[in-house]
ZAGUNU-525975 format. One line per 8 residues: number of its first residue (from 1); their letters; for each residue x, y, z of C-alpha. Coordinates in nm, 3 decimals. Each point is the difference from the previous one (the first is absolute). Layout:
BEGIN
NUM	a	X:Y:Z; ...
// end
This chain:
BEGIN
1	xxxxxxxx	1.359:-2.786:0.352; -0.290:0.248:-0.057; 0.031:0.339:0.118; -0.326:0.231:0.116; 0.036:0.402:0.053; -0.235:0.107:0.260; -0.024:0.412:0.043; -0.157:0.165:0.331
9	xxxxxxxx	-0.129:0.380:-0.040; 0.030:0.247:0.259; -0.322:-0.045:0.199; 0.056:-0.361:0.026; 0.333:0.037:0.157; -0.146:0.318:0.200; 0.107:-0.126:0.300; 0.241:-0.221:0.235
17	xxxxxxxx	-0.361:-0.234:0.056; -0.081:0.021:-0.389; 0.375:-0.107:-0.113; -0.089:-0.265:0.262; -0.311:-0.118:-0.207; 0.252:0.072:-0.312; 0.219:-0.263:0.137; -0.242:-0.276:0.048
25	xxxxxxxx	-0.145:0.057:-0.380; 0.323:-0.032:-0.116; 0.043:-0.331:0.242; -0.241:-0.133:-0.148; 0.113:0.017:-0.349; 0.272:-0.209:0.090; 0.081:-0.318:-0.118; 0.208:-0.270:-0.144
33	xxxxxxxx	0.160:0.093:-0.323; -0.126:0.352:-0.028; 0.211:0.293:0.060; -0.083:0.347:0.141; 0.022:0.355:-0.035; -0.147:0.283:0.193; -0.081:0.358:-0.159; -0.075:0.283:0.272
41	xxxxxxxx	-0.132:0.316:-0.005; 0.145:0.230:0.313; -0.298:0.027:0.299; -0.309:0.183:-0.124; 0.068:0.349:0.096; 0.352:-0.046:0.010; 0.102:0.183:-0.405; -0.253:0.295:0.053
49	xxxxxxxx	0.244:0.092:0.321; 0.321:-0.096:-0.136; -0.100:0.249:-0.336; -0.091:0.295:0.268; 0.334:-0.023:0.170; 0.188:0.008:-0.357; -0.184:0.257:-0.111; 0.033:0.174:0.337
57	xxxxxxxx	0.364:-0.002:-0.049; 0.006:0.096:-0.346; -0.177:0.359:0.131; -0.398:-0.056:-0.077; -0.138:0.168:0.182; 0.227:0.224:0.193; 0.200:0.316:-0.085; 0.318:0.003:-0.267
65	xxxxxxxx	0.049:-0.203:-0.272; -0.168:-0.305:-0.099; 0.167:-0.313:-0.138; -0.143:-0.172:-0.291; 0.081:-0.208:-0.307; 0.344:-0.186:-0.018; 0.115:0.151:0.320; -0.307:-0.134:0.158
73	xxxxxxxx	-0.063:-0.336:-0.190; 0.246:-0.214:0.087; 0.029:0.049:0.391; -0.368:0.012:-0.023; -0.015:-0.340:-0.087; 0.288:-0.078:0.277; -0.238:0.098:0.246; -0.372:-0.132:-0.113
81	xxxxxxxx	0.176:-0.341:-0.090; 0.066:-0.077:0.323; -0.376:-0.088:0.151; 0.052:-0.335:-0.204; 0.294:-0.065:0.136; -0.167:-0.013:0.324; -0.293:-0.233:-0.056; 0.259:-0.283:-0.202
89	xxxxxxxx	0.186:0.020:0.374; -0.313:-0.055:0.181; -0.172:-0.223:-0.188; 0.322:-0.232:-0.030; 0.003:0.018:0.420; -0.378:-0.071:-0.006; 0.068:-0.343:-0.248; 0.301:-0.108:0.248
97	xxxxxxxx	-0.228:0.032:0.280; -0.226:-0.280:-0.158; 0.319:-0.197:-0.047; 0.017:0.072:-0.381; 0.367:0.101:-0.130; -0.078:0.347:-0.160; 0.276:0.271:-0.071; -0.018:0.326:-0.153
105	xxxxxxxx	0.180:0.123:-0.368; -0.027:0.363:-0.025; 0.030:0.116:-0.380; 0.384:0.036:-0.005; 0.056:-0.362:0.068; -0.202:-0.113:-0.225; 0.029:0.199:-0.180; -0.273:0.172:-0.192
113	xxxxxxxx	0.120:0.237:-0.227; -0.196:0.279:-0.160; 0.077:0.289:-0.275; 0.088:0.309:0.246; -0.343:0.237:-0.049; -0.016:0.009:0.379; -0.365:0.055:0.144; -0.098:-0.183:-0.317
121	xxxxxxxx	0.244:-0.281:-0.081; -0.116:-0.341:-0.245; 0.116:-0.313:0.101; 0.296:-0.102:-0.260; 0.182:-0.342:0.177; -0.062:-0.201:0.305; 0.332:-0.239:0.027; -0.209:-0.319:0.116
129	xxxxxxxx	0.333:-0.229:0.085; 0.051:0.035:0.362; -0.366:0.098:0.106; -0.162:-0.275:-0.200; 0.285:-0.288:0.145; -0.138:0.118:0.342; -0.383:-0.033:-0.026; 0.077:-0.360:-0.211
137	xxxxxxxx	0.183:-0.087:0.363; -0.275:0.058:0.229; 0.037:0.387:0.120; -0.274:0.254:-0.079; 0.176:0.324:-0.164; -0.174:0.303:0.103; 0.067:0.296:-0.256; -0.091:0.355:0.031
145	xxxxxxxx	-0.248:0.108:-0.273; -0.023:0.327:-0.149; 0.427:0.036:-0.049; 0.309:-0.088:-0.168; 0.340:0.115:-0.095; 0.167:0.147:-0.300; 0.342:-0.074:-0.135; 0.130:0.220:0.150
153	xxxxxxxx	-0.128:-0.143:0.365; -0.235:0.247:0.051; -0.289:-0.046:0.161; -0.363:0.035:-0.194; -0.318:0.025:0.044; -0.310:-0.142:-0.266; -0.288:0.268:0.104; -0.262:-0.051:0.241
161	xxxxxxxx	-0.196:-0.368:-0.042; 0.323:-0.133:-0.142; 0.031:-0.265:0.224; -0.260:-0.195:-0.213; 0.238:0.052:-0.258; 0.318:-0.129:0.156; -0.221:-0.341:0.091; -0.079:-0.049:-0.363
169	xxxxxxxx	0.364:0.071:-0.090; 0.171:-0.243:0.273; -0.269:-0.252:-0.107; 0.089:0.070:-0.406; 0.371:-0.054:0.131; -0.060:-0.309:0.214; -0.196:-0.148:-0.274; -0.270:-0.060:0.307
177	xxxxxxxx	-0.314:-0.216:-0.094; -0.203:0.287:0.146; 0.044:0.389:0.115; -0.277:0.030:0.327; -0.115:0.360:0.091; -0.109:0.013:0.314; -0.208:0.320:0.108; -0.288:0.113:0.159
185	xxxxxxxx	-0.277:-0.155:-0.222; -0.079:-0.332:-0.097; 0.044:0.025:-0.344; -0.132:0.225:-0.347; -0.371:0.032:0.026; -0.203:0.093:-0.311; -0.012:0.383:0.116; 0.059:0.150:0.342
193	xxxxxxxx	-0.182:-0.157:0.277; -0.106:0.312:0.229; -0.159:0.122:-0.354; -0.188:-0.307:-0.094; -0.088:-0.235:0.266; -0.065:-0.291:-0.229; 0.349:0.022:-0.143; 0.133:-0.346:-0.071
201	xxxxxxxx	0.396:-0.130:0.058; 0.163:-0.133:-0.306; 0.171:-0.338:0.003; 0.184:0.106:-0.306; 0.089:0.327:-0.208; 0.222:0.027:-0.304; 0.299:0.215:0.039; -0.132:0.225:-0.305
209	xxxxxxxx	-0.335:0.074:0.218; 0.196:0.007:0.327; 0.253:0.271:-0.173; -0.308:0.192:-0.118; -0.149:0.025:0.321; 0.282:0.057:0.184; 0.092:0.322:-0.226; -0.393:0.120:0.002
217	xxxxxxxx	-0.032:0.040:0.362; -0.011:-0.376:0.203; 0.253:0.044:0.260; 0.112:-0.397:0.043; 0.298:-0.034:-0.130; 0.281:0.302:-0.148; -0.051:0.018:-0.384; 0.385:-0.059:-0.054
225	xxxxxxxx	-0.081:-0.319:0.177; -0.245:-0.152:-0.249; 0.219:0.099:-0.267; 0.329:-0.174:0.098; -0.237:-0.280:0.118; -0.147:-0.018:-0.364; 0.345:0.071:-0.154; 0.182:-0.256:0.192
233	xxxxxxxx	-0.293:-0.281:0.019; -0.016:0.016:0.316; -0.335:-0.138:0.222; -0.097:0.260:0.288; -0.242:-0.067:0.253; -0.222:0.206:0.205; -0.089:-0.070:0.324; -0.089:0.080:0.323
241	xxxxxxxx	0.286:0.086:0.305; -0.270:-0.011:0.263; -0.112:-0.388:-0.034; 0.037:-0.190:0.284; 0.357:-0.234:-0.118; -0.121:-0.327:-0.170; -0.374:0.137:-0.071; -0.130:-0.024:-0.334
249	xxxxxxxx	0.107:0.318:-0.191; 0.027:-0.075:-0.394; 0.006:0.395:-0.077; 0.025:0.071:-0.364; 0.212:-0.112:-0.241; 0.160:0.238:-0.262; 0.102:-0.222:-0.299; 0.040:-0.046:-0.414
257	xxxxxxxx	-0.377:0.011:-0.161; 0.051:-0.355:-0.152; -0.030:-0.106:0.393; -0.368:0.161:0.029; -0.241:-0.276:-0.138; -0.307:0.243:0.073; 0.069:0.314:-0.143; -0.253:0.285:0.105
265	xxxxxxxx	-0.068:0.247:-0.285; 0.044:0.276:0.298; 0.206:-0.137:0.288; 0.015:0.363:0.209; -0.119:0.355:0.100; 0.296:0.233:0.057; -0.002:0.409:0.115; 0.255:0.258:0.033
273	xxxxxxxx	-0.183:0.385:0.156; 0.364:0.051:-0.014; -0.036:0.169:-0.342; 0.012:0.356:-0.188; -0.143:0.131:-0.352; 0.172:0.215:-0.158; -0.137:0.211:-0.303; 0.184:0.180:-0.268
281	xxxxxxxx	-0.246:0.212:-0.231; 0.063:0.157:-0.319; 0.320:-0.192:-0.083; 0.121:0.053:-0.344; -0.025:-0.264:-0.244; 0.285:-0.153:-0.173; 0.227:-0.276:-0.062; 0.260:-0.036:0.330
289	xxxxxxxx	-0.209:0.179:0.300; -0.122:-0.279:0.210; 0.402:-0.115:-0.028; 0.056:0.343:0.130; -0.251:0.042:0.257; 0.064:-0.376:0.174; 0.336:0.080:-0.034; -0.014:0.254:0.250
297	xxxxxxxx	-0.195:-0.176:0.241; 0.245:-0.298:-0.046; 0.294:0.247:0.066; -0.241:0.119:0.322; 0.004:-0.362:0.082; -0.414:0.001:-0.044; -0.113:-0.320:-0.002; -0.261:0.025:-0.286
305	xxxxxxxx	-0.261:-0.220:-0.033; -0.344:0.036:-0.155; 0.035:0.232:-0.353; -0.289:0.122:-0.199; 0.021:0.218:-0.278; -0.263:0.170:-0.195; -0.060:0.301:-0.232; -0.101:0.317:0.105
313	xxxxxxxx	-0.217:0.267:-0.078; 0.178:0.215:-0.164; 0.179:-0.152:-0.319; 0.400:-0.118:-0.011; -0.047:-0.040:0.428; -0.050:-0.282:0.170; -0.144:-0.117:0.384; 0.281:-0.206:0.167
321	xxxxxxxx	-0.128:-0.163:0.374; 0.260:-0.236:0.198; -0.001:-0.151:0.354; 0.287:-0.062:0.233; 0.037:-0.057:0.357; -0.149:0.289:0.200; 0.334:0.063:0.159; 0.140:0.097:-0.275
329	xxxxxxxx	-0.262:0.201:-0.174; 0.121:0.333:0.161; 0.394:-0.095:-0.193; -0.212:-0.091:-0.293; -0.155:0.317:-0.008; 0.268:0.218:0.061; 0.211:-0.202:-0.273; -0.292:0.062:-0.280
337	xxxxxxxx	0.000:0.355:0.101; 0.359:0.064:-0.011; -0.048:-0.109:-0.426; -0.346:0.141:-0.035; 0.113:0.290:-0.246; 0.297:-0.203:-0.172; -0.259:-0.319:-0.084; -0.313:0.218:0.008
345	xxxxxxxx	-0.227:-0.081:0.235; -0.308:0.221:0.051; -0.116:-0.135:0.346; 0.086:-0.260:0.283; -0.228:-0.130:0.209; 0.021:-0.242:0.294; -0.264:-0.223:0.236; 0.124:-0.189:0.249
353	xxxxxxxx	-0.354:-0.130:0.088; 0.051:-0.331:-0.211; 0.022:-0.370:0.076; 0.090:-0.281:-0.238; -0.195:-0.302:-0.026; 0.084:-0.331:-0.143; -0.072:-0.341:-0.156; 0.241:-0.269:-0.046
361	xxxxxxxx	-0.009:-0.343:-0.160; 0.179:-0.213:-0.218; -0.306:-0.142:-0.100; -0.067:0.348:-0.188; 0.282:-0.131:-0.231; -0.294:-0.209:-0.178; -0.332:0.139:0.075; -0.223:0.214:-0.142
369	xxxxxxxx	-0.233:0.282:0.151; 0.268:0.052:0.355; 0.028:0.407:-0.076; -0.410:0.029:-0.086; -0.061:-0.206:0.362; 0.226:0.288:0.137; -0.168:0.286:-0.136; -0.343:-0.104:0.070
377	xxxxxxxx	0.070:-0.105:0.340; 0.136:0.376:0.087; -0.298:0.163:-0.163; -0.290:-0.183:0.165; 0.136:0.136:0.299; 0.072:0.356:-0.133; 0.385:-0.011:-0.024; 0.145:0.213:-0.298
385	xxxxxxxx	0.305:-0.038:-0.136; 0.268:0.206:-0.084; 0.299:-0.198:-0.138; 0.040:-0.362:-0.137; 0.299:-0.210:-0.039; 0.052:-0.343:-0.064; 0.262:-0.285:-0.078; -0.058:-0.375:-0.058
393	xxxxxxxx	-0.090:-0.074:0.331; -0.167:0.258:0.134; -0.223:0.357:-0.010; 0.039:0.281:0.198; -0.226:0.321:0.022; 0.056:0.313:0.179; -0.286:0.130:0.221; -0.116:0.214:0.254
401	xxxxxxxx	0.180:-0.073:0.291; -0.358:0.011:0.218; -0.147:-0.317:-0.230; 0.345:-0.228:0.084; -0.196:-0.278:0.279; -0.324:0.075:-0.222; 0.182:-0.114:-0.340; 0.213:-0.311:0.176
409	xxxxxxxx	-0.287:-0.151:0.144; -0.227:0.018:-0.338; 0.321:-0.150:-0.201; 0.084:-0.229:0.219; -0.407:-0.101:-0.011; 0.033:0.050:-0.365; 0.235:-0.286:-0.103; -0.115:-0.290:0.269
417	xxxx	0.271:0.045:0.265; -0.217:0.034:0.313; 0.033:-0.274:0.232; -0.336:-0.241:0.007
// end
């Protein structure tokens, strides 16, 4: 008996007339010897409200005090966990109507457990005993993404785009041939579509480039995702939700490099304007002050990325430049200049005007001449650059924020990728 995971995001379930089409994908899925299960998202829409009334009743917003970590958390996730709950009842009323036995498992009954950092939980066990001896007889399970329980029956919640991550887990506990991600595009294209118009769809992408573009800006699938998917061995596929049922739709398929016969030296373009440099001049110069000065921003929970260090003017000091999320740069700031004096720090400076830009490829792994393609491409069209970074799969470069469409386009020109 093989067993397929299918997951359905919150615009393709947006609606009674969009479970509807929901059902009839999943219908056609069916058949003999193959079992299914059903990953939803709650209605499109549906977690933004369910977060406002939590937080409405917590006190944002109003007079008097204001709830917030532990005594907030856990009821928190009570209430936002419940617009899941919703579309696995619909959806299994939407397969009975089409004569298909269907029947909801919320995460209790499963169940799925989780460690018990509510608002952020990981995935720990997914008991696959009684679930799994139901899809092997015929009835589609439909589980609530996004959730689980602790041991101490508590409900959790894995952060927002976690249902991607629950469909990779049930499929990692299922031992499924296949994990499909249904959503609103038709697979991973080489960059972003409304930027480059000549952006081609992938048939296949390694889960190291995948993870890499996931993490650099591409919005397809939840990082944490990719890496249980890669972890776990799992195959994920990408694919449209708004195909007509039983229309060709191969999507992309997310799976170990030694399945890629072809392997591009640059497979993708990726962005993220969601970014923040952050400078740190004068820093004094000795052994153990980078350990300090990350160390704060760790303890600020500043996710750092980019770091470039170089010598100052003036002698023993040195020029320290970071980038993090632009949401936090205002907590990365304030951090930094709550040690100025103690790690000595003359200045801190911050622009917020920044993008990140990057190339991807596994074929980088084994060619020659990737980074000088990169760097040439940007200045023929006049695009400086203020930060590099790189691992063995990919390059990333901070620029102006203005010169983002300007430097995808010439990359993704660059390295081949534009459709013929």
């Amino acid at each position: 008996m093989s067993r397929l995971v299918m997951k359905f995001g919150g615009t393709s379930v947006g609606d009674v007339e969009r479970i509807a089409r929901v059902a009839r994908i999943v219908a056609a899925e069916r058949q003999p010897g193959r079992g299914l299960a059903v990953v939803v998202s709650a209605m499109s829409g549906e977690t933004d409200r369910l977060v406002g009334l939590a937080r409405a009743a917590a006190g944002e917003g109003g007079n008097g005090p204001v709830l917030g970590g532990a005594d907030f958390n856990d009821e928190y996730d009570v209430v936002v966990s419940t617009g899941e709950q919703v579309t696995t009842g619909l959806l299994a009323l939407a397969l009975r109507r089409l004569g298909i036995p269907a029947r909801s498992w919320q995460n209790w009954q499963i169940p799925v457990r989780t460690d018990a950092a509510h608002a952020k939980a990981r995935v720990a066990e997914i008991a696959d005993e009684d679930i799994g001896a139901s899809i092997d007889a015929g009835i589609v399970a439909i589980v609530p993404g996004f959730q689980g329980i602790t041991e101490g029956e508590r409900i959790t919640t894995l952060g927002r785009g976690g249902s991607d991550t629950s469909a990779v887990a049930l499929a990692a506990a299922l031992k499924a041939e296949r994990c499909d991600i249904y959503t609103d595009v038709d697979g991973v294209y080489t960059t972003d579509p409304r930027i480059v118009a000549k952006a081609r769809r992938l048939e296949k992408i390694s889960y190291e480039e995948m993870l890499e573009m996931a993490s650099l800006g591409a919005k397809v699938l939840q990082t944490r995702s990719v890496e249980l998917a890669f972890a776990k061995g799992v195959p994920v596929r990408v694919l449209s939700s708004f195909v007509e049922p039983g229309a060709p739709n191969p999507g992309t398929l997310v799976c170990p490099e030694d399945e890629i016969v072809e392997k591009q030296v640059v497979s993708g373009v990726a962005y993220s304007r969601d970014e923040a440099k952050v400078t740190l001049l004068g820093v004094e110069d000795h052994p153990g002050v980078a350990a300090d000065i990350f160390g704060v921003l760790s303890d600020a929970n500043v996710n750092v990325d980019m770091i470039v260090q170089a010598e100052a003017r003036q002698p023993g000091r040195q020029n320290i430049v970071f980038t993090c999320p632009d949401r936090e740069a205002t907590r990365a700031v304030e951090a930094m200049g709550a040690v100025r004096d103690r790690i000595g720090v003359e200045d801190i400076h911050v622009r917020r005007d920044v993008a990140k830009v990057s190339v991807i490829g596994i074929g980088m792994k084994s060619q020659v001449g990737v980074a000088r393609t990169m760097f040439q491409a940007l200045a023929q069209k006049g695009v400086n650059i203020e930060a590099i970074a790189t691992s063995e799969i990919k390059i990333s470069v901070l620029i102006d924020a203005a010169y983002t469409e300007l430097a995808v386009r010439a990359l993704h020109t660059a390295y081949g990728l534009d459709a013929a």
